[in-house]
Backbone as CSV, one residue per row, in Angstrom:
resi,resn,N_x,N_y,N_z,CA_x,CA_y,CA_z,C_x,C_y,C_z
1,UNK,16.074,15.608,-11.098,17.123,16.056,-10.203,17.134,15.183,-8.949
2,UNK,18.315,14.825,-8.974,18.573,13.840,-7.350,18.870,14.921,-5.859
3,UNK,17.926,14.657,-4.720,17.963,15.542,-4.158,19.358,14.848,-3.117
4,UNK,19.740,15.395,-2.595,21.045,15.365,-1.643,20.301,15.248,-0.196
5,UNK,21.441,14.580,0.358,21.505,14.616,1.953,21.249,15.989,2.861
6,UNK,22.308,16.585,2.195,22.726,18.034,2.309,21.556,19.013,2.146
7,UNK,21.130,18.703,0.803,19.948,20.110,0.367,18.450,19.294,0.771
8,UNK,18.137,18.267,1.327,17.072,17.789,2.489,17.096,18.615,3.663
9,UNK,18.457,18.388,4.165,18.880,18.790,5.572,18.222,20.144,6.170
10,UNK,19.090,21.197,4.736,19.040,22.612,4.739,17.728,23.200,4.712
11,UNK,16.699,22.722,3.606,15.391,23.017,3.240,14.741,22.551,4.649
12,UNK,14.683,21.385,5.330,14.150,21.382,6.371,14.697,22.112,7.430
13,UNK,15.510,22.474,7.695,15.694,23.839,8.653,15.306,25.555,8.112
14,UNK,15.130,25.471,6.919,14.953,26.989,6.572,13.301,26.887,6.875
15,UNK,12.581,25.389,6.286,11.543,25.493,6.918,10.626,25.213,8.370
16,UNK,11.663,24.793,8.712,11.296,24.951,10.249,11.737,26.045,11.045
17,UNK,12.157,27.341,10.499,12.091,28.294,11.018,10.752,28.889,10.164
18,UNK,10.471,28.715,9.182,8.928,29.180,8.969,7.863,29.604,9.991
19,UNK,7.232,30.339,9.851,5.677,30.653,10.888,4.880,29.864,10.960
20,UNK,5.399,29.368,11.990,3.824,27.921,11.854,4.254,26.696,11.444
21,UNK,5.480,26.225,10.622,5.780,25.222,10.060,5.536,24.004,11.243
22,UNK,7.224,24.235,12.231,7.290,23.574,12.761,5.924,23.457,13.980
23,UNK,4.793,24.480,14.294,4.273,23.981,15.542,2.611,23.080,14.360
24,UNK,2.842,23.092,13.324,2.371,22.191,12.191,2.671,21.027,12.188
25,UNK,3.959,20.951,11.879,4.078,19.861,11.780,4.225,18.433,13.050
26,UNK,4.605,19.542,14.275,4.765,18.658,15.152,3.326,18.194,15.942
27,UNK,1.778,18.744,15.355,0.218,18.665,15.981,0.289,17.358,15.316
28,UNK,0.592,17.439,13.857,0.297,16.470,12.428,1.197,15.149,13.278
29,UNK,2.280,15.127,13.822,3.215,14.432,14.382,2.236,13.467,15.830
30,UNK,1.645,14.257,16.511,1.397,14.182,17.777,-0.238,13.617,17.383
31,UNK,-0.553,13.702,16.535,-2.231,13.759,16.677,-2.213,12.663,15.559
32,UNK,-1.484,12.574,14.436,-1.864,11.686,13.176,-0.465,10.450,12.812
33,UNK,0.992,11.078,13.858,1.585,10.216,13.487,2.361,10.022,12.577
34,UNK,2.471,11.371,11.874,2.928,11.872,10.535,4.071,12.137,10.896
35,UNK,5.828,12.113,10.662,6.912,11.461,10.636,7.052,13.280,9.990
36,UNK,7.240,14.743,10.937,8.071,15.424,9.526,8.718,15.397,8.831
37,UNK,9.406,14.878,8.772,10.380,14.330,7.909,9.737,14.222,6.604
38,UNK,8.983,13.242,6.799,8.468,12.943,5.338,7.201,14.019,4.836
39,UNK,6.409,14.601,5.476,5.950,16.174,5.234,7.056,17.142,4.557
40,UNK,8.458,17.103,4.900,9.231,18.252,4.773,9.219,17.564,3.422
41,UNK,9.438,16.489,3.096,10.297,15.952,1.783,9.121,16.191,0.520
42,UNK,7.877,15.640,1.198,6.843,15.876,0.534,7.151,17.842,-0.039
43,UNK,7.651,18.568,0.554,7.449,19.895,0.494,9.156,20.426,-0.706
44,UNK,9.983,19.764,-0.349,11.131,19.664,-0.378,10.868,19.656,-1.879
45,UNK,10.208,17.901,-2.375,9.620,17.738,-4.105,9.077,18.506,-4.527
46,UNK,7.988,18.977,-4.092,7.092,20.034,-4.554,7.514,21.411,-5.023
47,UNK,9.038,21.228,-4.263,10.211,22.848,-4.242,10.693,22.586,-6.006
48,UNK,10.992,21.310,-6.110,11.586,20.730,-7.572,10.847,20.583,-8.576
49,UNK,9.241,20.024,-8.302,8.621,19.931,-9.502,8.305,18.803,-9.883
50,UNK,8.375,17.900,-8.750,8.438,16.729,-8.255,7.824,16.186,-7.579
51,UNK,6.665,15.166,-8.258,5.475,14.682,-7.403,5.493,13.088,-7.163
52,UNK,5.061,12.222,-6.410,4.802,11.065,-5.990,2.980,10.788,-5.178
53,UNK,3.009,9.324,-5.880,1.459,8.868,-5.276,1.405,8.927,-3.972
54,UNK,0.368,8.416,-3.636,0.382,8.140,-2.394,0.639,6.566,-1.614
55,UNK,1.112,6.093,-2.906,1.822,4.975,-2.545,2.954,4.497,-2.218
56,UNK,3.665,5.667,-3.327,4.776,6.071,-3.202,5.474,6.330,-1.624
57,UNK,4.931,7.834,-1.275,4.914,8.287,0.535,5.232,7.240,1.366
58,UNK,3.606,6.184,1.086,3.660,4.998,1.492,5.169,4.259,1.888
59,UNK,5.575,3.867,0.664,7.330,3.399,0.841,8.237,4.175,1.246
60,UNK,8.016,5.580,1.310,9.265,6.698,1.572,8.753,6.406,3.548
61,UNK,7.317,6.226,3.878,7.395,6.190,5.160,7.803,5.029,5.491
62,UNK,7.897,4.122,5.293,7.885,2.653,6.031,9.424,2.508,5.698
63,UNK,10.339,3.226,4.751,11.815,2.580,4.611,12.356,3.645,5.665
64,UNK,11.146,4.469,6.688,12.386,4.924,8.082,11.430,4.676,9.085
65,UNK,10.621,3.545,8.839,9.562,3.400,10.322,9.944,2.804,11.284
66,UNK,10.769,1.538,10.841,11.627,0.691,12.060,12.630,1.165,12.366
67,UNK,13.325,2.256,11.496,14.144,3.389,12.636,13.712,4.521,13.458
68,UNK,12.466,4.618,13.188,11.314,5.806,13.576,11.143,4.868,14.948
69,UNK,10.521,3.479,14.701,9.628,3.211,15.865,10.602,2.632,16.653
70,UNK,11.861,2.089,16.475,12.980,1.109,17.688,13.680,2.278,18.028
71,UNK,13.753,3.359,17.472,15.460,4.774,17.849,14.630,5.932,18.166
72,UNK,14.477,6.601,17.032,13.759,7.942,17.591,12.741,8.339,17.664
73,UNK,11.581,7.811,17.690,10.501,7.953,18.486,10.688,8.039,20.030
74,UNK,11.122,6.938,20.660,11.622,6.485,22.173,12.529,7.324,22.132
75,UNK,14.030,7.622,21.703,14.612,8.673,21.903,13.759,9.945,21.987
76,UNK,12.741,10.833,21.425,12.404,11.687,21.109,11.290,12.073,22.350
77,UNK,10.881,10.875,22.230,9.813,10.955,24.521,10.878,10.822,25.660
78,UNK,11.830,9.983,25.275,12.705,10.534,26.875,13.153,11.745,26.262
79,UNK,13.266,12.669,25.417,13.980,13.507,25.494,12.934,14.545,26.133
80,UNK,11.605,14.587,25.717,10.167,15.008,25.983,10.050,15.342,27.661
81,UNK,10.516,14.027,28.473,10.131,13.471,29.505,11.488,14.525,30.415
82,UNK,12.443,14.616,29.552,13.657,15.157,30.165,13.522,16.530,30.217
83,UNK,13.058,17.014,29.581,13.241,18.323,29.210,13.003,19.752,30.698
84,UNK,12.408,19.151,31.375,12.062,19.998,32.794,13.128,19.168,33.998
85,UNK,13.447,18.258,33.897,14.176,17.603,34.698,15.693,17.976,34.620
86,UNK,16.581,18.261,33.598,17.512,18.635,33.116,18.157,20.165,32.935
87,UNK,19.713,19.831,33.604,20.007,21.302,33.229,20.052,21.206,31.395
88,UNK,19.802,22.962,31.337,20.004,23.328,29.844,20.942,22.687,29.144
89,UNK,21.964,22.992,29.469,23.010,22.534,28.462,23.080,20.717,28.269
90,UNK,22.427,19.820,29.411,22.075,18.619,28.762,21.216,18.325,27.849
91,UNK,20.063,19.381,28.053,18.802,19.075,27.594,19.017,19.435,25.870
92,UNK,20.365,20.196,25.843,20.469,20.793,24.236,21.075,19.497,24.197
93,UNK,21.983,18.902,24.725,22.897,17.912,24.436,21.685,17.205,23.544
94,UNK,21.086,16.662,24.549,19.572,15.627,23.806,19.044,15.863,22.818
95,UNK,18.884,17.391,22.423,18.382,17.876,21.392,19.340,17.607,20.359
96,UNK,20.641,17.865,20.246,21.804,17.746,19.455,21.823,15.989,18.751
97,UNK,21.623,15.487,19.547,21.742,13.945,19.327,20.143,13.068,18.500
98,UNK,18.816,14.347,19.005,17.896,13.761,18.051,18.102,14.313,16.742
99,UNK,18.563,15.400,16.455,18.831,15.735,15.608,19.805,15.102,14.595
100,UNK,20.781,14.196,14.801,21.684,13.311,14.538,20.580,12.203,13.687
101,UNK,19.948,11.551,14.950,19.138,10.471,14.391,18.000,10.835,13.205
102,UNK,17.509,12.496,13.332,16.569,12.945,11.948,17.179,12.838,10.968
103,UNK,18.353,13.261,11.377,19.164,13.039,9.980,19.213,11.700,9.280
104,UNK,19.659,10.863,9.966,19.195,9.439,9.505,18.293,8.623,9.001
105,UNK,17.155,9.371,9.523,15.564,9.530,9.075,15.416,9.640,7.960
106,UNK,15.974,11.102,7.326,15.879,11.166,6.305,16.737,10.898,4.995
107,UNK,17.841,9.992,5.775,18.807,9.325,4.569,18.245,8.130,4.330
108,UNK,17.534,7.563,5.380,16.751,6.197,4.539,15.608,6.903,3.736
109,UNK,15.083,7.549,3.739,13.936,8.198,2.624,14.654,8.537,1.390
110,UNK,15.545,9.132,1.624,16.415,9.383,0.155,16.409,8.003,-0.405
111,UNK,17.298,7.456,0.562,17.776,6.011,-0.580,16.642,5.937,-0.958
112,UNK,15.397,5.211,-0.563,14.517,4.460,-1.259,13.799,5.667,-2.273
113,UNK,13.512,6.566,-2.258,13.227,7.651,-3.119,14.363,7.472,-4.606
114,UNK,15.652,7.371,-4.313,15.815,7.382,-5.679,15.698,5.777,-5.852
115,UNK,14.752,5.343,-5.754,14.194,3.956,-6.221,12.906,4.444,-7.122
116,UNK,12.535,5.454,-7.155,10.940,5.456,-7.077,11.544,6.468,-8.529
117,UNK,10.008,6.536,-9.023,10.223,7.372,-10.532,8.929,8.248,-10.227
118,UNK,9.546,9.563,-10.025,8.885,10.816,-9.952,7.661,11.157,-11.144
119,UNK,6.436,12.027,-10.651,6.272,12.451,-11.715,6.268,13.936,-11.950
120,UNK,5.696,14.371,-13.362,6.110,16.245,-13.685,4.836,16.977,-12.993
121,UNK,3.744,16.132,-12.205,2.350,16.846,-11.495,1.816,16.037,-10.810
122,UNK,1.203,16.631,-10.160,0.581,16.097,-8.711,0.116,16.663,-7.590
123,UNK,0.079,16.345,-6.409,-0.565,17.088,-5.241,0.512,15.954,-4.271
124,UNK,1.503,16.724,-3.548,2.218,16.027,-2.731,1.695,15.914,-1.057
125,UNK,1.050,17.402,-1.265,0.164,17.342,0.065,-0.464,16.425,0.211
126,UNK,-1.562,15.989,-0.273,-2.601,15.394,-0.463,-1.661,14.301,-0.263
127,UNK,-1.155,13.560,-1.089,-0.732,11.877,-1.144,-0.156,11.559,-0.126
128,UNK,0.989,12.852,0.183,1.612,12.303,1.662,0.519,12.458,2.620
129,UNK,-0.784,13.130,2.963,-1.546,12.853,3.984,-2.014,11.931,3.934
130,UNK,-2.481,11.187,2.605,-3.299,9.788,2.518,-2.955,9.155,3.096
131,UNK,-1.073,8.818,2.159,0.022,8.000,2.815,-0.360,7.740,4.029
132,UNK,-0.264,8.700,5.174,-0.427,8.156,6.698,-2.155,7.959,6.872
133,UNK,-3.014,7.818,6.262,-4.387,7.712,6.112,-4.972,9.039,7.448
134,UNK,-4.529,9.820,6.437,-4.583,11.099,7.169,-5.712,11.786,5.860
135,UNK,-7.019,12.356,6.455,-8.234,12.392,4.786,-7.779,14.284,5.288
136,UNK,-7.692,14.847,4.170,-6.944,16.449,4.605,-8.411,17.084,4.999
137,UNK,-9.822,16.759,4.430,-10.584,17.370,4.927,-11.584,17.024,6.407
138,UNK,-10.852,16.355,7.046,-10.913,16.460,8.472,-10.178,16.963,9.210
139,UNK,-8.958,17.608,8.507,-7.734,18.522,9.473,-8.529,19.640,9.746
140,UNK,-7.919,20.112,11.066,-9.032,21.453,11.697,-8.443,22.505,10.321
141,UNK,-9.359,23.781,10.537,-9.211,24.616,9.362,-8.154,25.429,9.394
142,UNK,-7.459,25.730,10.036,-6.098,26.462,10.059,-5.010,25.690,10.236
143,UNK,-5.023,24.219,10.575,-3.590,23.387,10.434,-4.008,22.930,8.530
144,UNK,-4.908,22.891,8.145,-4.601,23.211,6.578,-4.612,24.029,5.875
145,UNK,-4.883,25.397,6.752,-4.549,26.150,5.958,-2.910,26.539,5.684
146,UNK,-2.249,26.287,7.320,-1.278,26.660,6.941,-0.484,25.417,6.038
147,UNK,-0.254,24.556,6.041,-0.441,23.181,5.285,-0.487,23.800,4.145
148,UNK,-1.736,24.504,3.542,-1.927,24.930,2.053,-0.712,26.250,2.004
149,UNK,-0.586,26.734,2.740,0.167,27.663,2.592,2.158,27.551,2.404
150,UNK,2.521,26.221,3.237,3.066,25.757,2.997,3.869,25.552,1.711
151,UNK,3.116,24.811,1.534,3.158,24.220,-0.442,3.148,25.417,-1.132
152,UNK,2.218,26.180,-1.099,2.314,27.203,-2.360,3.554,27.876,-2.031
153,UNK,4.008,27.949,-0.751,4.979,29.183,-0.612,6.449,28.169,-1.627
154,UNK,6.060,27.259,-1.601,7.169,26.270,-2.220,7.539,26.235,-3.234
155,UNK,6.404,26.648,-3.970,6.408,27.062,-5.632,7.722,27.360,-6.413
156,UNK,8.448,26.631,-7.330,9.985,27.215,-7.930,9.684,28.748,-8.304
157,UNK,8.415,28.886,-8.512,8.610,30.455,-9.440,8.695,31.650,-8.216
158,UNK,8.750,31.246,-6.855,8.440,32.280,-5.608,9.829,32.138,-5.133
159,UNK,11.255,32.772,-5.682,12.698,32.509,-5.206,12.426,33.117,-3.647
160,UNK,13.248,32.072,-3.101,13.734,32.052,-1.884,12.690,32.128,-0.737
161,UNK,11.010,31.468,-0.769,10.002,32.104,-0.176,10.157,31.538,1.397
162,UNK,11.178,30.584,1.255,11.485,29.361,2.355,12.219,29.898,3.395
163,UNK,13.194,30.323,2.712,14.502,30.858,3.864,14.168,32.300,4.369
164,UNK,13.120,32.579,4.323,12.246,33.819,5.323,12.241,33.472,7.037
C-alpha cells in the first residue's frame, strides 16, 4: 500500500495528540536529533504492516535533512526564540507556517520511500533509532517505554487506538 501525503499528515496529528507522543518525540528531537517526522512515519508503517532496515530510515532521513538543516530547523529556533517575545496571534502565525514546512518534510520522505521496497516484518522502532545512531537501550526508561507503547498501540488489529 502507497501511503499518501494526506494519510501521513492525518496519522501524525491524531498522534500527536496522543499522551506523551508529542512531549516524546520532541526530548528524542532535542537530545538525539531525531527529525519526528520520520519517528511518526516509522509508526505510520508499522500502522500498515510495513517494515524498513535501518538503512533504509537512513535514506528516508537524509532525503529531508538539507531541508531539515537550511529551512526548518532555523525556522523552528526563531520560532523557539519568538515565542515569549510575540503577541499570540503572531506567534500562532509562526506556528502555522512551521507547520507548512513539516509538511514538506514529510513529502520528501514519501517520495524517496516509494523508492524503497518494504518488508512483511521487522522492528521499525528499533531501525529508525539506529538510523539516527540512537542504541534504544540507553534511552531513559520511560521515554521507551512510552516509545514501546507507541508502536504496539499501532498494531492494525487495535482499530482506531491512534485517534484517542
Amino acid at each position: 500500500m502507497q501511503i499518501t501525503a494526506e494519510q501521513y499528515w492525518q496519522f501524525s496529528e491524531r498522534v500527536w495528540q496522543q499522551h506523551g507522543a508529542r512531549q516524546t518525540a520532541l526530548e528524542l528531537q532535542d537530545q538525539h536529533g531525531l527529525e519526528p517526522n520520520l519517528l511518526l512515519l516509522a509508526l505510520l508503517l508499522e500502522q500498515h504492516g510495513q517494515f524498513l532496515e535501518e538503512g533504509q530510515f537512513r535514506l528516508l532521513r537524509d532525503a529531508q535533512a538539507q531541508w531539515c538543516e537550511k529551512m526548518l530547523a532555523p525556522y523552528r529556533q526563531l520560532r523557539r526564540l519568538a515565542r515569549n517575545n510575540l503577541p499570540t496571534e503572531s506567534y500562532q502565525q509562526m506556528l502555522e507556517v512551521e507547520l507548512v514546512m513539516e509538511k514538506r518534510s514529510q513529502q520528501l520522505m514519501l517520495k524517496a520511500l516509494n523508492h524503497l521496497r518494504v518488508q512483511s516484518s521487522g522492528d521499525n522502532l528499533t531501525a529508525c533509532l539506529l538510523a539516527q545512531d540512537i542504541d534504544p537501550l540507553v534511552l531513559p526508561g520511560p521515554m521507551l517505554e512510552q516509545l514501546t507503547h507507541l508502536f504496539r498501540s499501532s498494531e492494525p488489529d487495535l482499530p482506531d487506538t491512534l485517534a484517542g
